[in-house]
C-alpha positions as CSV (number, residue, x, y, z in Angstrom):
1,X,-50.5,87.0,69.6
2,X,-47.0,88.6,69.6
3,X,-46.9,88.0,73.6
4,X,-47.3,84.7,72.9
5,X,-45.5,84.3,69.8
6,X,-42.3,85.7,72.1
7,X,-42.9,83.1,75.0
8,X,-42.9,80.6,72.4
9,X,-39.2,81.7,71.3
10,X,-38.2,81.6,74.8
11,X,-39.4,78.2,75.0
12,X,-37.5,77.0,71.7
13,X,-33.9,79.4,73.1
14,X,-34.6,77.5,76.2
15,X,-34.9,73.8,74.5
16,X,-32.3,74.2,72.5
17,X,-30.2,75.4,75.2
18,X,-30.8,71.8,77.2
19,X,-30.6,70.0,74.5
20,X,-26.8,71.9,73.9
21,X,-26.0,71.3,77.6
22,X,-27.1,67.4,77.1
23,X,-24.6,67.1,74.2
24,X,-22.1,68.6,75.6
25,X,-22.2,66.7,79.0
26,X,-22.8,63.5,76.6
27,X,-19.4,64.7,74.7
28,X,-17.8,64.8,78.2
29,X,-18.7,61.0,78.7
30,X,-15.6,58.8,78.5
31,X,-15.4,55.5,78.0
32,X,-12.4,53.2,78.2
33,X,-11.8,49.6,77.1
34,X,-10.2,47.6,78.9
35,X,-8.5,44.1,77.9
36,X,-8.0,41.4,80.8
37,X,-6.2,37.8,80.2
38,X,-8.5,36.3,82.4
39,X,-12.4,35.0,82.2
40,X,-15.1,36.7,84.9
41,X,-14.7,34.5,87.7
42,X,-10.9,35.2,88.1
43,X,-10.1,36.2,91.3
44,X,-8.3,39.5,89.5
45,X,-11.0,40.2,87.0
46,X,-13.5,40.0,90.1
47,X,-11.0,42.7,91.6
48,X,-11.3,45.1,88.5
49,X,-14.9,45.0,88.1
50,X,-14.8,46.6,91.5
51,X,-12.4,49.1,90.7
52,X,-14.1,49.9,87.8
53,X,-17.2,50.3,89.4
54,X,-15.5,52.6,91.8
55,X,-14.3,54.6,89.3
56,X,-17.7,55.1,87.4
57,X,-19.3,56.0,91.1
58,X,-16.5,58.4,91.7
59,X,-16.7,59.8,88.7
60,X,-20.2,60.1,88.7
61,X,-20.3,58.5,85.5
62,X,-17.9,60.6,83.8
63,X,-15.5,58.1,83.1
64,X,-17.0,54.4,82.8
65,X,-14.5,50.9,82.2
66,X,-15.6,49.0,79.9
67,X,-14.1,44.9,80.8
68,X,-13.4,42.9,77.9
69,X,-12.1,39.7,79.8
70,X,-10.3,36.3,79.2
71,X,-8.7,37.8,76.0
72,X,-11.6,39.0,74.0
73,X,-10.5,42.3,73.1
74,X,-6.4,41.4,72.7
75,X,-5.1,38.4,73.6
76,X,-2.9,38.4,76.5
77,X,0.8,38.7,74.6
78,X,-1.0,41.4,72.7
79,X,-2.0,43.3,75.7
80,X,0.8,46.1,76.9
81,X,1.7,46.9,73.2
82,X,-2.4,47.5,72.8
83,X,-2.5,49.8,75.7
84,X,1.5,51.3,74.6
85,X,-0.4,52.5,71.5
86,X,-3.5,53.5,72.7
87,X,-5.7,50.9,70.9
88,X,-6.6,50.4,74.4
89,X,-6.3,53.2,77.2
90,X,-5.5,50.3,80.2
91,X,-5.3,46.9,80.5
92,X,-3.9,44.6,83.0
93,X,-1.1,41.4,81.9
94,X,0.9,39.3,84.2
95,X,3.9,41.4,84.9
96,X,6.7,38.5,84.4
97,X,5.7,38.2,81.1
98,X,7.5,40.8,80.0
99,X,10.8,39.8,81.5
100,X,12.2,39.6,77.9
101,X,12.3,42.9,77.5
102,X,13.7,43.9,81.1
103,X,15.0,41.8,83.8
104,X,13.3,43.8,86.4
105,X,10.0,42.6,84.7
106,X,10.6,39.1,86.4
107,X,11.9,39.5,89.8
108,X,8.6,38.3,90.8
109,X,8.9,34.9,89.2
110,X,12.5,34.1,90.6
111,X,12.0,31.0,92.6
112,X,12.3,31.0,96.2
113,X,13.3,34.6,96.4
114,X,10.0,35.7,98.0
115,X,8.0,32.5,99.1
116,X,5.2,34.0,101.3
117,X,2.7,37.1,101.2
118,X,4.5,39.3,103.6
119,X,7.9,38.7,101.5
120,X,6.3,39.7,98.4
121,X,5.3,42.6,99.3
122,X,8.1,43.7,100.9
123,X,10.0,42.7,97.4
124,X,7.2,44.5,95.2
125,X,8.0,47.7,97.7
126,X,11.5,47.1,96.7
127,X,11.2,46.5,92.8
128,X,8.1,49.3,92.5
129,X,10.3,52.2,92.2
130,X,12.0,50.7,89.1
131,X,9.1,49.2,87.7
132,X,7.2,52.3,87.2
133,X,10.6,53.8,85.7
134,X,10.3,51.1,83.3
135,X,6.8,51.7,82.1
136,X,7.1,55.2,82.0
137,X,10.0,55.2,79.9
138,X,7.4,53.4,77.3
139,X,4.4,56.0,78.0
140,X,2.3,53.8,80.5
141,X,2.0,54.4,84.4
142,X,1.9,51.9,86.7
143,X,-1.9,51.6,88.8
144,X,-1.3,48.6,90.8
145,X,-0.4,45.2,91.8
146,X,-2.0,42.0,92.8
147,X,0.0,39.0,93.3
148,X,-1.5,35.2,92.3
149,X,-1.7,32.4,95.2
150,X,1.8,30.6,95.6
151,X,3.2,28.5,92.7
152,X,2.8,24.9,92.8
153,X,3.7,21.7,90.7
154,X,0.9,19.7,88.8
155,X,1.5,16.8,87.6
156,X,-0.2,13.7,86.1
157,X,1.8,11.4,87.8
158,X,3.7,10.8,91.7
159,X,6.6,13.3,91.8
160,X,9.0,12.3,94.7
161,X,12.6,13.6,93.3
162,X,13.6,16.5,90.6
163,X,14.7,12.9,88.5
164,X,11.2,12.7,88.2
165,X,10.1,16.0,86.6
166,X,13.2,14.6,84.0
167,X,11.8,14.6,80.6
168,X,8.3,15.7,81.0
169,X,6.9,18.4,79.1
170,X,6.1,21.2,81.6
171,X,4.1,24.5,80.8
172,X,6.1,27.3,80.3
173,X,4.6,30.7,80.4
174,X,7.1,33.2,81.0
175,X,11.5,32.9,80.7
176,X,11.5,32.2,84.3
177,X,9.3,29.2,84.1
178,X,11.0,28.2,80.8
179,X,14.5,28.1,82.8
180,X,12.7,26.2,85.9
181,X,11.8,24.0,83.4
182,X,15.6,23.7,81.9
183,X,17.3,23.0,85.1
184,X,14.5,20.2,86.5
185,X,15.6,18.8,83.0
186,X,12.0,19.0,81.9
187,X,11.0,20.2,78.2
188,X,9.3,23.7,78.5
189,X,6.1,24.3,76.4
190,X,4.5,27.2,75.7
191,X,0.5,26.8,76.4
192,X,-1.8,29.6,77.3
193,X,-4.4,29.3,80.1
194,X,-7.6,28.8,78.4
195,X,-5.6,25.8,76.1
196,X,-4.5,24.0,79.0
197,X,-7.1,21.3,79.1
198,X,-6.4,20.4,75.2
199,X,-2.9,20.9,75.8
200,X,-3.0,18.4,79.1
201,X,-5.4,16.0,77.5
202,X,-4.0,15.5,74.3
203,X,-0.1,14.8,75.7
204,X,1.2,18.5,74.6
205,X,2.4,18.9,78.5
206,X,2.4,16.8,80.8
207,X,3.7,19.3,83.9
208,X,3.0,22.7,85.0
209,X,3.8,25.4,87.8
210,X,1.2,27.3,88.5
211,X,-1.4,28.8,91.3
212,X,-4.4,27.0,92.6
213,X,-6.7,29.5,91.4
214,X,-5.2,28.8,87.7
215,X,-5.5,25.2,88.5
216,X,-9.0,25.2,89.9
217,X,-10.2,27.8,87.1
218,X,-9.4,25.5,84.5
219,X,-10.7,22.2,86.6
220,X,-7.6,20.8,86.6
221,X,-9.0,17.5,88.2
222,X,-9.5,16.7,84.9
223,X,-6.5,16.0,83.0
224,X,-4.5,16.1,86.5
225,X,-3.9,13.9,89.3
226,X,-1.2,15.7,91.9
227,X,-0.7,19.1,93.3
228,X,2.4,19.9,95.5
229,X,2.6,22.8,97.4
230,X,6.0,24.3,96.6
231,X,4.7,27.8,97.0
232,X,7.9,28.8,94.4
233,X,7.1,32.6,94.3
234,X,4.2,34.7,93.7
235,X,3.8,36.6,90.6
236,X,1.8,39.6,90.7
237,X,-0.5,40.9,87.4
238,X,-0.3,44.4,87.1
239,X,-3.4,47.0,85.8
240,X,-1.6,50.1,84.2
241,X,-2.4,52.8,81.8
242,X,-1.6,54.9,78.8
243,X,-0.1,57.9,80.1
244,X,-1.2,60.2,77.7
245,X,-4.7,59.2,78.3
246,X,-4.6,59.1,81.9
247,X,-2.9,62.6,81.8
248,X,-5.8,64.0,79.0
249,X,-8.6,63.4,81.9
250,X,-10.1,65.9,84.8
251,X,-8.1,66.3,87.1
252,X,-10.9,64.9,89.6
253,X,-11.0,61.6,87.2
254,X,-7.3,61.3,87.5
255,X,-7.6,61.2,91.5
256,X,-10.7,59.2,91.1
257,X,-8.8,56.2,89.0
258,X,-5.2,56.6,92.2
259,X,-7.7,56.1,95.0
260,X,-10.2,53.3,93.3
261,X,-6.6,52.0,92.6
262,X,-4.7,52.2,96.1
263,X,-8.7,50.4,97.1
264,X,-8.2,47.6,94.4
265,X,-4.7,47.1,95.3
266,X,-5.3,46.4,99.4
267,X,-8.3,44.5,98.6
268,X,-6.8,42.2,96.1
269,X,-3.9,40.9,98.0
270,X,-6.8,40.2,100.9
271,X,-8.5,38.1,97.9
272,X,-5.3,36.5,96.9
273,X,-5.0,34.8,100.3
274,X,-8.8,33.9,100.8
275,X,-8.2,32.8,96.9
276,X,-5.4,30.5,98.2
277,X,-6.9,28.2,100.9
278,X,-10.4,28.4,98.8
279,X,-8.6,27.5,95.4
280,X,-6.3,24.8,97.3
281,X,-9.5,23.3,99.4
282,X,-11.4,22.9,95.6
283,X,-8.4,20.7,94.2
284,X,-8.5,18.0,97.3
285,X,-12.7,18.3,97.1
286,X,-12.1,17.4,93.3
287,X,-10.2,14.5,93.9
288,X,-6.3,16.1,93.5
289,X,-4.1,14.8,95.5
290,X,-2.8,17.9,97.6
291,X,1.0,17.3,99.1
292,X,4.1,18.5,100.7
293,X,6.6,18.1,98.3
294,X,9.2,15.6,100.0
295,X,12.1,16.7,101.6
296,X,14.2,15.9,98.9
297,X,12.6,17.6,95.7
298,X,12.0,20.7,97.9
299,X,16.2,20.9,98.4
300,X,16.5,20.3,94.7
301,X,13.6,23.2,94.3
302,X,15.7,25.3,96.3
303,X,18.9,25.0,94.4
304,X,17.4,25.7,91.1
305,X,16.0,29.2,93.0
306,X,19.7,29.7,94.1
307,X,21.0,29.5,90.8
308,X,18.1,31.3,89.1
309,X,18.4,33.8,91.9
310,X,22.2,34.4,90.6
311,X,21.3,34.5,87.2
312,X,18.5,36.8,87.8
313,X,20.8,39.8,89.6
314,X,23.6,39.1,86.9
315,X,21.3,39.7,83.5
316,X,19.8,42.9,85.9
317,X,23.3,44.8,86.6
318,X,22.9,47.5,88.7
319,X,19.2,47.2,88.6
320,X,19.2,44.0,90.0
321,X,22.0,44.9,92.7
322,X,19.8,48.1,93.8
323,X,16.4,45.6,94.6
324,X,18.2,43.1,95.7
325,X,20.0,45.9,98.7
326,X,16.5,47.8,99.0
327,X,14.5,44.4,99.5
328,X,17.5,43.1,102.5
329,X,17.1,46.4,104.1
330,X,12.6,45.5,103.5
């Protein structure tokens, strides 16, 4: 009876002890939230399912991303503040969009000054150095980059000269696209993605500049008529995180998140491009009428980048100076 009464013990030291180990491993479980602009068929939001799926696999489990897409968790405006304060430990916004607060934040959106793939990246190698300063400066760390498809003009009517843009109300989502606006003499509105159809529909805008995955996301056939492919710039979103909570994890989670980043990054600007002739194929199959911006609105295009191009390394000083040089020597 006392044999057994002994084994019994064991039995229980030995339970408790798994069921200690169990909490403890639970306890070592981390779970993030992450906030995205953009609903789960975006092109980007695709991209960071991935990467958190490579993370969790990497991990083994350790660390897990939990998505909350197209604004569910904080809206878009609210997002870097969110992940600044650690309400949310990452998160991903357009990076132009915060080109109020720091020039350097819109280089990307400066028309014409990078108008293909290879020169945007060769201008995000060039800005990257003083991006990350940026965002460290406010506690976050820069993961990576993934540019939209080039910008183009939408509108609901023929556009043949910058006289014609005169007047309309044109979507405005960032300053850079609020100045474009300005200088085509348009009226820049302020409407959010998932609003444009209202907006559109209802006569709030009447214009926008955007990419052809925004365009065919939000079926654009229906409330618009032309596209034309001005490819303007390409603006990149950006996934970053709170530093302190990137820097409170395992070291073999912290390599796990740089290398299912550096993955995400090369993979999404592959999608962008496939995104681009997919996205620009799905407007002409819906009926948009797909063109070449003539001759003569493309020069006036041009000279509203020139002078936003000047504007742009004058409000950045010696910030502005120092990308400029770094991207000419690219």
């Amino acid at each position: 009876m006392l044999h057994s009464r002994r084994i019994s013990a064991v039995r229980l030291a030995a339970a408790a002890a798994i069921g200690l180990a169990g909490i403890a491993s639970a306890s070592a479980e981390t779970k993030w939230d992450m906030p995205t602009p953009y609903g789960d068929s975006n092109f980007h939001t695709m991209n960071i399912a991935e990467f958190a799926k490579d993370i969790s696999e990497k991990t083994g489990g350790s660390l897990t991303i939990q998505i909350h897409s197209a604004g569910s968790l904080f809206k878009h405006p609210e997002i870097k503040n969110a992940v600044r304060k650690g309400l949310a430990p990452i998160g991903e916004v357009l990076v132009s969009r915060l080109s109020n607060e720091d020039p350097v934040f819109g280089v990307d959106s400066v028309p014409f000054m990078a108008n293909s793939y290879d020169a945007a990246w060769k201008l995000y190698q060039a800005s990257k150095p003083l991006l990350e300063q940026k965002l460290e400066a406010q506690g976050l760390q820069l993961l990576f980059t993934v540019p939209w498809p080039p910008q183009g003009i939408y509108t609901k009517k023929e556009i043949n000269t910058i006289d014609d843009l005169k007047g309309l109300k044109f979507r405005a989502y960032n300053a850079a696209t609020e100045r474009l606006a300005q200088l085509a003499d348009a009226v820049p509105t302020q409407v959010e993605v998932p609003d444009l159809p209202t907006a559109f529909s209802t006569g709030r805008v009447e214009a926008m500049i955007t990419s052809p995955s925004t365009g065919a996301n939000s079926k654009a056939w229906d409330f618009l008529t032309h596209y034309y492919d001005t490819q303007a710039w390409l603006p990149k979103n950006m996934v970053f995180v709170n530093k302190a909570a990137f820097d409170g994890l395992a070291d073999a989670e912290k390599a796990a998140i740089l290398e299912a980043a550096a993955t995400a990054e090369t993979r999404g600007w592959e999608a962008s491009k496939t995104e681009t002739a997919e996205k620009t194929k799905v407007l002409a199959d819906n009926g948009i009428k797909v063109l070449e911006p003539s001759a003569e609105l493309q020069e006036a295009l041009k000279g509203i980048g020139a002078t936003m191009v000047s504007e742009w390394e004058a409000s950045a000083g010696d910030d502005g100076k120092a990308v400029v040089e770094a991207y000419s020597k690219q």
